[in-house]
C-alpha positions as CSV (number, residue, x, y, z in Angstrom):
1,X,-12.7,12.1,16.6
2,X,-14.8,9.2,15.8
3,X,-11.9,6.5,16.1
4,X,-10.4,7.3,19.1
5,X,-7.6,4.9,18.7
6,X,-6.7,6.4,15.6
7,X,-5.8,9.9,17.8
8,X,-2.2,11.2,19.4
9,X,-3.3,13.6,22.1
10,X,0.1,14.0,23.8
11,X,0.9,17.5,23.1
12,X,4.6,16.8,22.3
13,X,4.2,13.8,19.9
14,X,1.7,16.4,18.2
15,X,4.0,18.6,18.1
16,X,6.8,16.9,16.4
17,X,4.4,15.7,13.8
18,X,3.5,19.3,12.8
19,X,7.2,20.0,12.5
20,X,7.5,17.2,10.1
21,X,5.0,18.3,8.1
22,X,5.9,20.9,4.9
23,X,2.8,23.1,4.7
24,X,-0.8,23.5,6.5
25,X,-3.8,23.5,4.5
26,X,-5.9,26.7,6.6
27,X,-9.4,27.1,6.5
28,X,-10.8,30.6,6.7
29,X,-14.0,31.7,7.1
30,X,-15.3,35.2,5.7
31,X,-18.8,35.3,6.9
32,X,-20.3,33.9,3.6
33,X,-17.7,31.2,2.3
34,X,-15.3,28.8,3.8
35,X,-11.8,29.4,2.4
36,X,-9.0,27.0,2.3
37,X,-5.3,27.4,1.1
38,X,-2.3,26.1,1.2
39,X,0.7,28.4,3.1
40,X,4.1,27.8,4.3
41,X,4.2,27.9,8.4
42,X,6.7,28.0,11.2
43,X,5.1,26.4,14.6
44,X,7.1,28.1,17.8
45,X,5.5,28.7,21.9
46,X,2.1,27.5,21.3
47,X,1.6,29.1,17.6
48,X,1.6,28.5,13.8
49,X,2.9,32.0,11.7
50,X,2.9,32.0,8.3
51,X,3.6,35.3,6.0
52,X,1.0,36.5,3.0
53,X,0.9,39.7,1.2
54,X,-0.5,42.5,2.7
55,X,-4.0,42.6,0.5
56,X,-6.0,39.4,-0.4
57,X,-8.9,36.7,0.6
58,X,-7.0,35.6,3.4
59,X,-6.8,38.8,5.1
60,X,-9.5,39.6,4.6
61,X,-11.2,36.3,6.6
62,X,-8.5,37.4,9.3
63,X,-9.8,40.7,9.8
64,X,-13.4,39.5,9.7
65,X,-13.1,36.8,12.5
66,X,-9.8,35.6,12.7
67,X,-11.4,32.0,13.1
68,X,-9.1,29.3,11.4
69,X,-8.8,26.1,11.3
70,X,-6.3,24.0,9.8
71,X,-4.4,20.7,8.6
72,X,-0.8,19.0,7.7
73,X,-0.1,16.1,6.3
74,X,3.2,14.1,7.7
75,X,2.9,11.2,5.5
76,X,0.3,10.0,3.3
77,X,0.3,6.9,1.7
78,X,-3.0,4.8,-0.6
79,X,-3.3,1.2,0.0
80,X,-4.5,-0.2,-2.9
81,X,-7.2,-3.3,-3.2
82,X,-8.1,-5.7,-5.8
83,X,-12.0,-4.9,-5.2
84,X,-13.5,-1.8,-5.4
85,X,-14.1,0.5,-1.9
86,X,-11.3,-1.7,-0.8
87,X,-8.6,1.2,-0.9
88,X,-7.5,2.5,2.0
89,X,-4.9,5.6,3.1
90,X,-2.5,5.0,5.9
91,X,-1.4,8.3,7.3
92,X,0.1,10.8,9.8
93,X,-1.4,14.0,10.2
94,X,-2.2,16.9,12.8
95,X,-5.2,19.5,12.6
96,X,-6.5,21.9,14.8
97,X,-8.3,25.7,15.0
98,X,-7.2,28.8,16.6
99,X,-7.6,32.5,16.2
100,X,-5.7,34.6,13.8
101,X,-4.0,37.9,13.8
102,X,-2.6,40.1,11.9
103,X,1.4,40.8,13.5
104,X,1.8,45.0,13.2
105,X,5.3,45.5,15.9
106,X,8.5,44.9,13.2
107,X,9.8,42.5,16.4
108,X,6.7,40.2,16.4
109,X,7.1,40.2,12.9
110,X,10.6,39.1,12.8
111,X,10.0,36.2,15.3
112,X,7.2,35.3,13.1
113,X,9.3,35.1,9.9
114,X,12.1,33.5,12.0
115,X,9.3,31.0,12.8
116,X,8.9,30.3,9.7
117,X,12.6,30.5,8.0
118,X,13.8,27.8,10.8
119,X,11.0,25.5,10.5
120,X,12.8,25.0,6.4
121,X,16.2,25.3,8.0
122,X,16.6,28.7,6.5
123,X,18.3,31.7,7.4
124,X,17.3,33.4,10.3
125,X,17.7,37.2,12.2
126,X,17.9,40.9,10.3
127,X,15.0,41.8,8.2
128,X,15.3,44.5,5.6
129,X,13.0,46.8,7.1
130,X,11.3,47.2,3.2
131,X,10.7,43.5,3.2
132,X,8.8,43.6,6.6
133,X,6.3,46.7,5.7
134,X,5.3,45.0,2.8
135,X,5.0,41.0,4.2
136,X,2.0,40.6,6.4
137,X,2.8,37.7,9.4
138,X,-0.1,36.1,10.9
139,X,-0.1,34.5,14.4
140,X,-2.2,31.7,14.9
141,X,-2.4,31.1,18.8
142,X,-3.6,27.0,18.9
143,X,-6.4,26.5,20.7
144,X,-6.7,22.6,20.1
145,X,-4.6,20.6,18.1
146,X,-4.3,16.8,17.4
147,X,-2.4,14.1,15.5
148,X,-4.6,11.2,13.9
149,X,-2.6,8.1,12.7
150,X,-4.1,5.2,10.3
151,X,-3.1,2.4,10.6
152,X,-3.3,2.4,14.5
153,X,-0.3,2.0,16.3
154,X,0.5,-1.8,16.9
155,X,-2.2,-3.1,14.0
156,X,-0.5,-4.7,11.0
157,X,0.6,-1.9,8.5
């Protein structure tokens, strides 16, 4: 990160700003284009899950490489300016990369979805076992992740 001072490295501050955050943009890669999309996520132990359907682009990039990268917004806010290039955005956010894969055992699939269901303070436990053959759950184990914050900490907001 270029601004340094702009970062939050603590793992547990980055934490608690992904779990503020509504959805993760994820970047894919599948060997010719970059792909990026918007999913709902649950963040537990070191991973981000999210659920897709069982067939589609974003598979696909899994099962190529599994490479992903990926970013949530926690607040975003423009600063507008009387003079033009004088906007600015002050922000919260947290991005990192990790590799990808494709959940197969009905169990890690469960604790995947329960990922997911708690981090919207949704119903958790018993899956119909219907709705789990036909609901792919990724695991993304984080490699590196890291909040940015604009305006710095301390600085006049």
């Amino acid at each position: 990160m270029r601004k340094k001072e702009r970062a939050i490295e603590d793992k547990a501050q980055v934490e608690e700003l992904l779990l503020r955050c509504e959805a993760i943009q994820l970047g894919l890669w599948d060997g010719e284009q970059p792909y990026v999309v918007a999913v709902n996520f649950g963040y537990r132990d070191g991973a981000v899950y999210f659920h897709t359907a069982t067939e589609g682009r974003k598979i696909e990039c899994i099962e190529k490489n599994g490479m992903v990268s990926f970013v949530a917004i926690a607040e975003h806010k423009i600063i507008c300016a009387d003079k033009a290039c004088g906007f600015t955005t002050h922000f919260k956010s947290v991005s990192g990369f990790g590799t990808a894969k494709l959940l197969t055992d009905p169990a890690e699939k469960a604790k995947g979805l329960d990922a997911i269901m708690a981090h919207y303070d949704g119903p958790v436990g018993e899956y119909d076992e219907k709705v789990l053959g036909r609901t792919a759950v990724v695991r993304i184990a984080v490699e590196s992740m890291v909040g940015k914050i604009n305006p710095t900490p301390g600085k006049d907001s």
